[in-house]
C-alpha positions as CSV (number, residue, x, y, z in Angstrom):
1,X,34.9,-88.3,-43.0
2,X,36.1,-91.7,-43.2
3,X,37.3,-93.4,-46.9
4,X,36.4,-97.0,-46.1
5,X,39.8,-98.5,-46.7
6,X,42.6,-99.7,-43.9
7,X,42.5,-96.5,-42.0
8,X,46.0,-95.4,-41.5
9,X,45.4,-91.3,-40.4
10,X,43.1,-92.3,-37.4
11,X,42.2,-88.8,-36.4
12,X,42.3,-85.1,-37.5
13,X,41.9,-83.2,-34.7
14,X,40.2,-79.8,-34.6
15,X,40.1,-78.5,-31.3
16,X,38.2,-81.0,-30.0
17,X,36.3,-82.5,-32.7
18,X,38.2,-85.8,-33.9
19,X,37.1,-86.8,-37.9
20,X,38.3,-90.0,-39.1
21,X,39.6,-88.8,-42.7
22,X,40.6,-92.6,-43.6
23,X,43.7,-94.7,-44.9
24,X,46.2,-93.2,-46.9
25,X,49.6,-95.8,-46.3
26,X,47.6,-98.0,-47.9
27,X,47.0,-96.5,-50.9
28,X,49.9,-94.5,-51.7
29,X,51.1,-96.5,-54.3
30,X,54.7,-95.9,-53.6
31,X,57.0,-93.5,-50.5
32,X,58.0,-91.0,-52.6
33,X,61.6,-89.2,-52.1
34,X,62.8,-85.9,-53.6
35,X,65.9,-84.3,-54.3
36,X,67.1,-81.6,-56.7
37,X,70.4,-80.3,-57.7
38,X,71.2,-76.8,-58.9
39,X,68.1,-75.7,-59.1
40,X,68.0,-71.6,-60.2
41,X,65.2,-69.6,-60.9
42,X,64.2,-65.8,-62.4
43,X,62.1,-63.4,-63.3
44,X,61.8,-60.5,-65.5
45,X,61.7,-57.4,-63.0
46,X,61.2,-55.1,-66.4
47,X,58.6,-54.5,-69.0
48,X,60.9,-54.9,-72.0
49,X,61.9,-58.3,-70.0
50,X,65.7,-57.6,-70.7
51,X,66.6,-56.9,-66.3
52,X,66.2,-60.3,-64.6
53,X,66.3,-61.4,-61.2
54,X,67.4,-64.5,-59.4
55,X,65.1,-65.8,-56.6
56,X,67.1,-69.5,-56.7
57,X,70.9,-69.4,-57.1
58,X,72.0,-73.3,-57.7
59,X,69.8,-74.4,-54.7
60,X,70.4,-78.2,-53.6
61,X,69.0,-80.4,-51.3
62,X,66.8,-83.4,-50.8
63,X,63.0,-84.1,-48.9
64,X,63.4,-87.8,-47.5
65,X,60.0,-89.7,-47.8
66,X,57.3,-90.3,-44.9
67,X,58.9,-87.6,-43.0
68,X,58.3,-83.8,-41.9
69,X,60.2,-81.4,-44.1
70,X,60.5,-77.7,-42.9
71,X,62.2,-75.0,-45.2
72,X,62.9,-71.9,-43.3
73,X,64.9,-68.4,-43.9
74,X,64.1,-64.9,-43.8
75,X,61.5,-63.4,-45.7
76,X,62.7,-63.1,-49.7
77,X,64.7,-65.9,-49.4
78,X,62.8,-67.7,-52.1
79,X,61.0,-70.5,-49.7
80,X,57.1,-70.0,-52.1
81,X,59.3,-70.2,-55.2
82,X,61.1,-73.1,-54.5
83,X,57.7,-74.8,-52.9
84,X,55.9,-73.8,-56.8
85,X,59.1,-75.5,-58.2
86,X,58.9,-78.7,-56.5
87,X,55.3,-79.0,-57.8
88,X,55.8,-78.0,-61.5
89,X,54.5,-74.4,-61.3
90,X,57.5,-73.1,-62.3
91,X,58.9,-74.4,-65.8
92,X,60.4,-71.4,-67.9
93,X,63.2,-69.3,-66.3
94,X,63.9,-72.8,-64.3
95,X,67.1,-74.8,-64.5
96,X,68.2,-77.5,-62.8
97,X,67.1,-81.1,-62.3
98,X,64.4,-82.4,-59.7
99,X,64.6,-86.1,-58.8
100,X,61.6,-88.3,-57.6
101,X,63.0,-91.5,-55.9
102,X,66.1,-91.1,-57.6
103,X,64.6,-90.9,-61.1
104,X,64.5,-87.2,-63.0
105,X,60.8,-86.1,-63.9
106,X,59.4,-82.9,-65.8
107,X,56.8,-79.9,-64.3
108,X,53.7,-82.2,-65.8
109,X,54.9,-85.3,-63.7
110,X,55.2,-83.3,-60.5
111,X,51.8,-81.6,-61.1
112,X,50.7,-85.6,-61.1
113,X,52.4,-86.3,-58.3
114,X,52.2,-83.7,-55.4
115,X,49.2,-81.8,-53.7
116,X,49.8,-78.1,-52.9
117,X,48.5,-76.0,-50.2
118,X,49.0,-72.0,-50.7
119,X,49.0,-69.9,-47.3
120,X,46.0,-68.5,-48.6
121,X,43.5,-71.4,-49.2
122,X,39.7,-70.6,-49.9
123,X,37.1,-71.8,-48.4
124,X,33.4,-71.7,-49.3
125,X,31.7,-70.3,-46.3
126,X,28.0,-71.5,-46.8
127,X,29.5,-75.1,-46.6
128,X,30.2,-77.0,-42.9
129,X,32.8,-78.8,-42.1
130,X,31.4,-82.0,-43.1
131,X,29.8,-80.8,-46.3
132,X,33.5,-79.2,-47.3
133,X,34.7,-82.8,-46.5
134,X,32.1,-84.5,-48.3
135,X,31.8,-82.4,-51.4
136,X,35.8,-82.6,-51.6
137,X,35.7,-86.0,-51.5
138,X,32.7,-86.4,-53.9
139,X,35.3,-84.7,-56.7
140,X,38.4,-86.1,-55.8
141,X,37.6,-89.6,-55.0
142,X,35.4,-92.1,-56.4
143,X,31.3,-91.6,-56.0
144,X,31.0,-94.9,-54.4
145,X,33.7,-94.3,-51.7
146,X,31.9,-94.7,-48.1
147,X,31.9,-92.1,-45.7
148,X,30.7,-91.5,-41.9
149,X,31.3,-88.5,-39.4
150,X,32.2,-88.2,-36.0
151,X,28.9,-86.4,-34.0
152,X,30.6,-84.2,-33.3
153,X,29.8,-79.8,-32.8
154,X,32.5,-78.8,-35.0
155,X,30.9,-80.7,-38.6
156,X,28.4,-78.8,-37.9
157,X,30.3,-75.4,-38.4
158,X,30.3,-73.3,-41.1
159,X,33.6,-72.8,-42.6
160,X,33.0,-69.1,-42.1
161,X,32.8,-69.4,-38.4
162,X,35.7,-71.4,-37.8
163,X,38.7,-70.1,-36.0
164,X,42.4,-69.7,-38.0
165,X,43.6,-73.0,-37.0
166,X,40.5,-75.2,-37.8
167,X,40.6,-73.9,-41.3
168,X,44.1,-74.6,-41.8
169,X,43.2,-78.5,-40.7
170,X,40.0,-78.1,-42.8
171,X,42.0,-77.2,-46.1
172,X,44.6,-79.7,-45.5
173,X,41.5,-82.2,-44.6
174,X,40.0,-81.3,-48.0
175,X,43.5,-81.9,-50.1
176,X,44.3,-85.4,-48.1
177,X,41.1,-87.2,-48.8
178,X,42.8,-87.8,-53.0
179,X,45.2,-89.6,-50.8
180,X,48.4,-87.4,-52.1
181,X,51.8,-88.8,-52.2
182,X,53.5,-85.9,-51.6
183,X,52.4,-82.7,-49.9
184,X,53.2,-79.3,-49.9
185,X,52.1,-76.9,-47.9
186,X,53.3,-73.3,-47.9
187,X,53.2,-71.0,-44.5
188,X,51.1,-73.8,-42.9
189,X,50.9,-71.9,-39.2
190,X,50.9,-68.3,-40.8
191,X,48.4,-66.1,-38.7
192,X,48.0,-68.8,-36.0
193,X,48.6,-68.5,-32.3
194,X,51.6,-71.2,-30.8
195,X,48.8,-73.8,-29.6
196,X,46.8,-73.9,-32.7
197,X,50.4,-74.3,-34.8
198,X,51.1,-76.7,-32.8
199,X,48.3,-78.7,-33.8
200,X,48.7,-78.3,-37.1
201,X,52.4,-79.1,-37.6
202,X,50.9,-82.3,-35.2
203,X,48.9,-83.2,-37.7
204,X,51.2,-83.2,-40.7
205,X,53.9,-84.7,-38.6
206,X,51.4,-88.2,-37.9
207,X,50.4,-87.8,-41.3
208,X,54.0,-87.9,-42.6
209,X,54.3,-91.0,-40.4
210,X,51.5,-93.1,-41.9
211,X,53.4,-93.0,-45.2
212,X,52.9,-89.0,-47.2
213,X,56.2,-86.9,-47.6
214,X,55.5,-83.2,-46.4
215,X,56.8,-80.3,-47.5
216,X,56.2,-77.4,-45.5
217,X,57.4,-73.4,-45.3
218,X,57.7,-72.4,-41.9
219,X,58.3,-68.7,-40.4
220,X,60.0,-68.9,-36.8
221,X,58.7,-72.0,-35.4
222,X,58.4,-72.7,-31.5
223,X,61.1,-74.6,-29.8
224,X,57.8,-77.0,-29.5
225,X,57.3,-77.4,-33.1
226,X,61.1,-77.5,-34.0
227,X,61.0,-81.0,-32.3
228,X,58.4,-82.0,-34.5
229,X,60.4,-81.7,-37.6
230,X,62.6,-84.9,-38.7
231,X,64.9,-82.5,-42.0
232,X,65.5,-79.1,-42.6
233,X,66.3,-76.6,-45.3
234,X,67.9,-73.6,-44.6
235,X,67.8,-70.8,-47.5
236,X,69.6,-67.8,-47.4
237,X,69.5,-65.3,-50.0
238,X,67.9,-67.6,-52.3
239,X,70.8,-70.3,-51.6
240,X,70.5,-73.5,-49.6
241,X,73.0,-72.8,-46.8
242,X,72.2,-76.5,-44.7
243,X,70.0,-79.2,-45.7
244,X,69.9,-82.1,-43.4
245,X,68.5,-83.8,-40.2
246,X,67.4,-81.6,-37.8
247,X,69.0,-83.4,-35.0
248,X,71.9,-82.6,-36.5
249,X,71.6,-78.3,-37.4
250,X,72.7,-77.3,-34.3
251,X,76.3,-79.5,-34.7
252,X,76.8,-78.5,-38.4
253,X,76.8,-74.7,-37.4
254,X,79.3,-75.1,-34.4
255,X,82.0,-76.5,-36.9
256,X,81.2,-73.5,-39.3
257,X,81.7,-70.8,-35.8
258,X,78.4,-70.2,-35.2
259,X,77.7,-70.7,-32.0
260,X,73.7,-71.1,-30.7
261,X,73.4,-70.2,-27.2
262,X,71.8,-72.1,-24.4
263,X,67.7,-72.2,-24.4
264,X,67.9,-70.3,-27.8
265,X,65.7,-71.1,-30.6
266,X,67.2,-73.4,-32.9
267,X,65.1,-71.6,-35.8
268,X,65.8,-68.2,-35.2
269,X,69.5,-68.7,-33.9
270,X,69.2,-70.1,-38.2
271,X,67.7,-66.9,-39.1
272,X,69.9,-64.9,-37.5
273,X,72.9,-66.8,-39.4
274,X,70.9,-66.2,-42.7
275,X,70.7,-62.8,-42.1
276,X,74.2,-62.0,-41.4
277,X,73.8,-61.3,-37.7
278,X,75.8,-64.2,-36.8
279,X,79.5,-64.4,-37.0
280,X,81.2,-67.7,-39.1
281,X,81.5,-69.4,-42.1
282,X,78.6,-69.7,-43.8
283,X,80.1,-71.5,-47.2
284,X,81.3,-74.1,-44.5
285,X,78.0,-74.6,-43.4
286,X,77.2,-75.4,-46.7
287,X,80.6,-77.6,-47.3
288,X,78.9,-80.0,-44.2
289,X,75.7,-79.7,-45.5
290,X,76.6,-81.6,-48.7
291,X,77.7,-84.5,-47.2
292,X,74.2,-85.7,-46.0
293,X,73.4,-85.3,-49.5
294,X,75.7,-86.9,-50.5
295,X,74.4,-89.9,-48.0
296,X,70.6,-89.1,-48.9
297,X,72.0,-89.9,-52.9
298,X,73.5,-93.7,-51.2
299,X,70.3,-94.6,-49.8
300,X,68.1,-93.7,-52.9
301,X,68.8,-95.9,-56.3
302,X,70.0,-93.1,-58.4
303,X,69.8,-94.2,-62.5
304,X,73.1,-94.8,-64.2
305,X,72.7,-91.5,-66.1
306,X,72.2,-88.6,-63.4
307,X,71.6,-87.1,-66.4
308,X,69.0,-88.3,-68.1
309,X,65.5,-86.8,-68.4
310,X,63.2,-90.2,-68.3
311,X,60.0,-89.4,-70.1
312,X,56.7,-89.7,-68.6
313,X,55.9,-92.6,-70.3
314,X,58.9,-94.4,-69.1
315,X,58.3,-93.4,-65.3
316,X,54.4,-93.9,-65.7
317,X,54.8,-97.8,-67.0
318,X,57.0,-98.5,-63.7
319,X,54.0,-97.4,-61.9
320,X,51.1,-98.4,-64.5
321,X,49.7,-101.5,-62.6
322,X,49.7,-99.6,-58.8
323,X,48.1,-96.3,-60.9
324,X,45.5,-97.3,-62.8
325,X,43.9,-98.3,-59.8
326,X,44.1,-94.8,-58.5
327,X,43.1,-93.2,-61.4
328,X,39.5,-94.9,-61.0
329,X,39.0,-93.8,-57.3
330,X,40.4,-90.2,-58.2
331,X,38.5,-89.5,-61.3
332,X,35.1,-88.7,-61.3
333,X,32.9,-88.8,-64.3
334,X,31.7,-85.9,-65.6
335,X,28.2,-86.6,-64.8
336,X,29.1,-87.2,-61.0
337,X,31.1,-83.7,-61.3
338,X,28.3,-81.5,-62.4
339,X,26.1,-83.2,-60.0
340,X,28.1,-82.5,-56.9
341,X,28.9,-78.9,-58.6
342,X,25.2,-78.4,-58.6
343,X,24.3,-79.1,-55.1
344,X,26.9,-77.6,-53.3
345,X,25.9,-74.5,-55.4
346,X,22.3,-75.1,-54.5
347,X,23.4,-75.2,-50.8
348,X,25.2,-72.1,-51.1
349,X,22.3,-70.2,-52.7
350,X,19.7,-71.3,-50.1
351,X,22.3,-70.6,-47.6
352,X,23.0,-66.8,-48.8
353,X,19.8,-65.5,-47.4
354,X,20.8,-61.6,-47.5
355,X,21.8,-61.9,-50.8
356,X,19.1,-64.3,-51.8
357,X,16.1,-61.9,-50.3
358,X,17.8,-59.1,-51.7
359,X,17.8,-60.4,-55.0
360,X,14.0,-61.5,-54.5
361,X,12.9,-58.2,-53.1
362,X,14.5,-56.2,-56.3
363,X,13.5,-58.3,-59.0
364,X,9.9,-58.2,-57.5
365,X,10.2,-53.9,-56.8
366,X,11.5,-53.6,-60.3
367,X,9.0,-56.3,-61.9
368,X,5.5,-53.8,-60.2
369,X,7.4,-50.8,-61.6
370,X,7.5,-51.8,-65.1
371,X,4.2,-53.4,-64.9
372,X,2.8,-50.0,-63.6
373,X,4.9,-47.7,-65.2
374,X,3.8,-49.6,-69.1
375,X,0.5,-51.4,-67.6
376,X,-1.4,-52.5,-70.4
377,X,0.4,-50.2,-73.0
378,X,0.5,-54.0,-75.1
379,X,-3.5,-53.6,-75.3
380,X,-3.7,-50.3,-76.6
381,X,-1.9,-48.9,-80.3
382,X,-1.7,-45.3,-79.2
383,X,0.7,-46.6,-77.1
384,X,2.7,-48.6,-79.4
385,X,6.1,-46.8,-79.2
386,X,6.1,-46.7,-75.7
387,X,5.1,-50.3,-75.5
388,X,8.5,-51.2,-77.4
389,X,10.1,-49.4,-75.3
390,X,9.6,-51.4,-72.4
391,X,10.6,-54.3,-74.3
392,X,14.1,-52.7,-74.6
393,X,14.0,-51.7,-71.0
394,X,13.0,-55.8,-70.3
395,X,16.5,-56.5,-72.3
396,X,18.7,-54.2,-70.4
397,X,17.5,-55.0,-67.1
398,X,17.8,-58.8,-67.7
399,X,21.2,-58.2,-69.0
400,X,22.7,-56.5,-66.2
401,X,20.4,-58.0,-63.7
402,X,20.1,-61.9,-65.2
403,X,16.9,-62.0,-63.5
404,X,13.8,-64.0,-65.0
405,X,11.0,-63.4,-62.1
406,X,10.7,-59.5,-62.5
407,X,10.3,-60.1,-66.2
408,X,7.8,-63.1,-65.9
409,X,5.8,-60.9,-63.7
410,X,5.7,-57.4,-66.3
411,X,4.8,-59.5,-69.1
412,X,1.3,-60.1,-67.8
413,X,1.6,-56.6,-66.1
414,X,2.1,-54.7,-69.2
415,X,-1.1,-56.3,-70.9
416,X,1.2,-58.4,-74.1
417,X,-0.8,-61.4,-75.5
418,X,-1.6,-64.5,-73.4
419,X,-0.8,-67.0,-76.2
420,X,1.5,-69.5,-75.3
421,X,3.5,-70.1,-78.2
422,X,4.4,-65.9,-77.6
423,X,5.1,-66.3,-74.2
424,X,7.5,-69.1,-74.6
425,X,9.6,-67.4,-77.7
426,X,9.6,-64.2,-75.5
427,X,10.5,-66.6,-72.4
428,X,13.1,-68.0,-74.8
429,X,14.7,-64.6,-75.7
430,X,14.8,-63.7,-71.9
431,X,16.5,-66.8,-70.6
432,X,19.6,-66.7,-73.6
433,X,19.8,-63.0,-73.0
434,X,20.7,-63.9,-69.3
435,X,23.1,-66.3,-70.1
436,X,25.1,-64.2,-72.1
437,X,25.1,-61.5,-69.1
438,X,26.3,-64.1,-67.3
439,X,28.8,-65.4,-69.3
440,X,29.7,-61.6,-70.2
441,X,30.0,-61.4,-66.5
442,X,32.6,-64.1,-66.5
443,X,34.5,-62.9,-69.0
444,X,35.3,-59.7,-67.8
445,X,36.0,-61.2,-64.4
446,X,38.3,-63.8,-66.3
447,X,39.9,-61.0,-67.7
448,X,40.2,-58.4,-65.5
449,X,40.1,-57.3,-61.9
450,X,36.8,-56.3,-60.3
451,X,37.4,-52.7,-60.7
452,X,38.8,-52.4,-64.2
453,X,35.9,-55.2,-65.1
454,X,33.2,-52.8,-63.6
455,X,34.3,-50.5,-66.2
456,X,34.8,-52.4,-69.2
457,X,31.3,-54.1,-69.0
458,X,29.4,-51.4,-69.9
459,X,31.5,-49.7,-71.9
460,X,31.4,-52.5,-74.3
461,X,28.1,-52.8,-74.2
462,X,27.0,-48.9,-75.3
463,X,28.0,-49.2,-78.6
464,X,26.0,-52.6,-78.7
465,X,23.4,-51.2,-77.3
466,X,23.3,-47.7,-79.8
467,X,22.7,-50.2,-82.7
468,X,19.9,-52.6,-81.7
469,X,18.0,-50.9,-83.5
470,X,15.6,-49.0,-81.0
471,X,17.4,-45.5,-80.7
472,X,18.7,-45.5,-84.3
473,X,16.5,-48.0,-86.9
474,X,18.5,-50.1,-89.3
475,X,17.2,-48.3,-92.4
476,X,18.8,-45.0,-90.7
477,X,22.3,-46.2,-89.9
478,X,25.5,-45.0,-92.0
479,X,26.7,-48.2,-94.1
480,X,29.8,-48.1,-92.0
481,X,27.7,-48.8,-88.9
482,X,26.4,-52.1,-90.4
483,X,29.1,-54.4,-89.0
484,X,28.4,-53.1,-85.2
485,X,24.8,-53.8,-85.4
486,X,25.0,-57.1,-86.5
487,X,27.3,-58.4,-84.0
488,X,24.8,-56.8,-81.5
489,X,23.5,-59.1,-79.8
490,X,20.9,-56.6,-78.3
491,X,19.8,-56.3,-81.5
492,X,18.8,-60.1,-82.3
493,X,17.3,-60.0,-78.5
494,X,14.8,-56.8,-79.5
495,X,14.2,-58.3,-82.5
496,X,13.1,-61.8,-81.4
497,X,10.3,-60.4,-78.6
498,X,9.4,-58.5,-81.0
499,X,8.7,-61.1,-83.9
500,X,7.1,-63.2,-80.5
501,X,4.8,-60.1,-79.5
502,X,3.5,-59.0,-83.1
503,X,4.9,-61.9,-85.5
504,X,2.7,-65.0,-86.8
505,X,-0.3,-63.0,-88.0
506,X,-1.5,-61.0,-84.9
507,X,-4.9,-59.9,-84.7
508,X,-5.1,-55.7,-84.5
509,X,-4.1,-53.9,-82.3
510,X,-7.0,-52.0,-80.0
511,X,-7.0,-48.6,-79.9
512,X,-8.6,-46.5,-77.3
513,X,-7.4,-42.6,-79.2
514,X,-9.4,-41.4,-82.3
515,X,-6.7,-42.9,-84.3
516,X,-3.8,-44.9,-84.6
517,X,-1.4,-45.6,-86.9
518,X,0.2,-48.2,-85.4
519,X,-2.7,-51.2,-84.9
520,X,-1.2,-53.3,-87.5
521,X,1.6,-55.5,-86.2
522,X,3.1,-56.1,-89.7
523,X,2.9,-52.1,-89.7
524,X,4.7,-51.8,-86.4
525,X,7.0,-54.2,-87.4
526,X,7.8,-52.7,-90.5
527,X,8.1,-49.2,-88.8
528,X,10.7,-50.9,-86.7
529,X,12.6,-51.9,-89.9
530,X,11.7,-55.8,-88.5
531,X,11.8,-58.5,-89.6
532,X,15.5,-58.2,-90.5
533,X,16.5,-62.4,-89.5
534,X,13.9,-64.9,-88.8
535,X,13.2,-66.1,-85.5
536,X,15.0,-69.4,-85.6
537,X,18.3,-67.2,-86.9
538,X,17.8,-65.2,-83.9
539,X,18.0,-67.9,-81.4
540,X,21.4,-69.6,-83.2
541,X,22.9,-66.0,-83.3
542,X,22.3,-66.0,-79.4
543,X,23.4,-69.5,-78.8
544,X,26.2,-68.8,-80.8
545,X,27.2,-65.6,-78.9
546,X,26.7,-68.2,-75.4
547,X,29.3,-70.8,-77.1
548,X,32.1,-67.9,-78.5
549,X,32.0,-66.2,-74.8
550,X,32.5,-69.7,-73.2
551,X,35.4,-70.8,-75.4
552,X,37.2,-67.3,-75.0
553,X,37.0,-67.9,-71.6
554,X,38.1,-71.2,-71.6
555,X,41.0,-70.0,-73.1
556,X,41.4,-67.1,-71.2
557,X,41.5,-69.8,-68.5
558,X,44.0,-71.8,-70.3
559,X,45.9,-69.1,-71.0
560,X,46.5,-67.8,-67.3
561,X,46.9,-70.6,-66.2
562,X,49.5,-71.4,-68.7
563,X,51.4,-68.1,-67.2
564,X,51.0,-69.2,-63.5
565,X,53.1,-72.6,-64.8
566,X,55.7,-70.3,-66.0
């Protein structure tokens, strides 16, 4: 995909297939340097949060702009915690300052400013290459921004077909299209074979040329990719034991004893050091180290007070002019949003055939079941208990099912009244009753993992379900009950299609027995102890329920989101 500006990143190459992603010196507004100084960091390892352990001890060091920056050290060394640091994930149990272009900034202004890549990043697997692209750039950048692909076989891909290394390029193709000033990926090459990492580090390493800083992870490099890499950070034990040039690693250890042997790798000769299965002076190591910080500080204009926390405001109006132009291409209005959310889940849909036919094939089994099972129970009054029934069977089924067709087809199945108006209100009923399933759905999943959700669903929904008034009536229920069934919203559900089926002055009932009691629909409805709310009530309770479950889980959202910034 190309952003039709000055294109600075000519190519990203995926085995082959060259897209032109588009300029991004151009409009990063300004090279962004980083450096932090006594940066420590811990967690609660306890339930009663009083045992704590340090992942950062007083960690220093510095990323110098449009260049490759590698942090490496044995595993638990605390790379993916310093990485959620740099970009603001981390703001309580963290001390310390972090610097951007000499000028101290807060966890909100880093969240601003860089673009983070986990090891894991997913991928929607109904979308190709050049749809992921697009739709990426469709949210992150302005609707009117251009765009043209290479013809080439790769766009064409799905992204669940791709190999390991193409989907590490794809994600970082997907993040780079906002144009990031700063970008950090963590474990970039992590389940990749030598050639495809080196393609990927190739990538980041032209993209840190044309003007974005990169942060990476790395775990045991190649001698091939070492040479890629312009500064290194060493950590050890969650301490920074070098930061500097890489040029220069292999001459800082020598002074400190530690002696890397000929045709060794540079990066696990490190390792080794950081383990403790070298012999010298580590604290030495460190000594050095601090001098080319101490040069990195010389070449960046540092404020008067090292201090000194500068507000956002304050570092925002340095940058207001250059921003505000950046704010247009990068936000998207809300209308352009749910658009592009819409089609790329209408792509997706079409896409998931198996799922897709085997919804279709049990909504349509299901639908001929009910209609044969009840067929035209709704024409005949000897039949009148078992013909509300199937109404309740219609409101559990579209409640853990959120289907509409199989219902659509019982209705004229079961023999209920052809009347429009009644079809619509019982239409009505049927589609709120599947958004709340759904938005039930998404609150258990919000809240819980799939396995505990599974659970919970329906155990919250038997007691609703116990008092909606079709196993127990309301004129039967213990007082103390009252409060359950009328937050059921079963209950308002059963009661709407039935007010639609056998409200607004029905004719009788037919009766094919000798008699029937029940041929009267305001004596059916009274036997059911309905009407109890009106049917405009009904349809605000339901609404209602739809907007409480979407603001819990928007702060459910919120909320965990909150604790990942922790």
């Amino acid at each position: 995909m190309s952003l039709e500006n000055d294109v600075l990143l000519n190519q990203l190459s995926m085995n082959g297939a060259i897209i032109n992603i588009g300029s991004i010196k151009n409009n990063l507004l300004v090279e962004k340097s980083i450096d932090f100084k006594h940066l420590s960091y811990s967690v609660c390892v306890s339930q009663k949060g009083k045992c704590t352990k340090e992942i950062l001890r007083d960690v220093c060091g510095h990323f110098r702009a449009c260049s490759l920056n590698t942090i490496i050290g044995p595993s638990g060394a605390g790379k993916t915690s310093l990485l959620s640091s740099l970009c603001g994930f981390k703001s309580s149990n963290l001390r310390g300052s972090i610097r951007v272009n000499g000028i101290q900034v807060n966890s909100d202004h880093l969240r601003k400013l860089t673009c983070y890549i986990p090891q894991n990043f997913e991928l929607l697997p109904m979308l190709t290459t050049k749809e992921t692209l697009y739709f990426a750039t469709r949210l992150k950048v302005h609707k009117s921004t251009g765009r043209s692909f290479g013809d080439v076989e790769c766009l064409s891909t799905m992204a669940a077909n791709l190999s390991g290394g193409k989907k590490k390029r794809l994600s970082i193709g997907v993040e780079i299209v906002s144009n990031p000033q700063v970008l950090i990926l963590d474990e970039p090459t992590s389940g990749l074979d030598s050639a495809s990492s080196y393609q990927v580090m190739s990538l980041l390493r032209k993209l840190s040329q044309e003007g974005c800083t990169i942060i990476c992870s790395i775990h045991q490099p190649s001698s091939q990719i070492v040479t890629l890499i312009d500064n290194i950070l060493v950590l050890a034990d969650g301490q920074d034991l070098y930061c500097g040039p890489r040029v220069s690693l292999v001459e800082t250890f020598e002074q400190a004893g530690f002696a890397c042997p000929f045709f060794y790798n540079i990066c696990e000769f490190v390792i080794e050091v950081a383990t403790g299965q070298q012999n010298g002076d580590r604290e030495l190591v460190r000594k050095i180290s601090s001098n080319f910080h101490s040069a990195f500080n010389k070449s960046v204009r540092v404020d008067s007070n090292d201090e000194a926390v500068l507000p956002n405001n304050d570092l925002e109006d340095k940058e207001d002019e250059e921003e505000s132009s950046e704010k247009q291409c990068k936000i998207s209005s809300r209308i352009n949003e749910l658009d592009v959310l819409l089609w790329r889940a209408a792509i997706c849909i079409r896409r998931d055939n198996a799922m897709t036919k085997l919804r279709l094939t049990v909504h349509i089994v299901v639908g001929l079941l009910l209609g044969l099972v009840f067929r035209d129970f709704g024409k005949d009054a000897s039949k009148t208990p078992s013909n509300i029934a199937s109404y309740f069977f219609f409101i559990l089924f579209l409640f853990f099912s959120t289907a509409m067709p199989a219902l659509q087809m019982s209705y004229w199945l079961t023999g209920q009244p052809l009347e429009w108006d009644r079809f619509m209100k019982v239409w009505i009923i049927c589609f709120l009753i599947s958004m709340l399933a759904q938005s039930f759905g998404v609150l258990a999943g919000a809240l819980f993992d799939p396995q505990i959700g599974c659970f919970i669903v329906p155990a919250l929904n038997i007691p609703l379900l116990l008092f909606a008034g079709f196993f127990i009536k309301f004129s039967e229920m213990s007082s103390y009950f009252y409060p359950v069934s009328a937050i059921s919203f079963y209950r308002y559900a059963f009661e709407g299609i039935m007010q639609a089926v056998y409200g607004n002055d029905r004719a009788i009932v037919n009766c094919d027995a000798d008699f029937c009691i029940l041929r009267k629909p305001k004596i059916i409805l009274s036997y059911m102890d309905m009407p109890s709310t009106t049917f405009p009530t009904i349809i605000c309770i339901l609404c209602g329920w739809i907007v409480f479950l979407h603001a819990f889980i928007y702060m459910i959202l919120r909320w965990r989101i909150a604790n990942v910034l922790k």
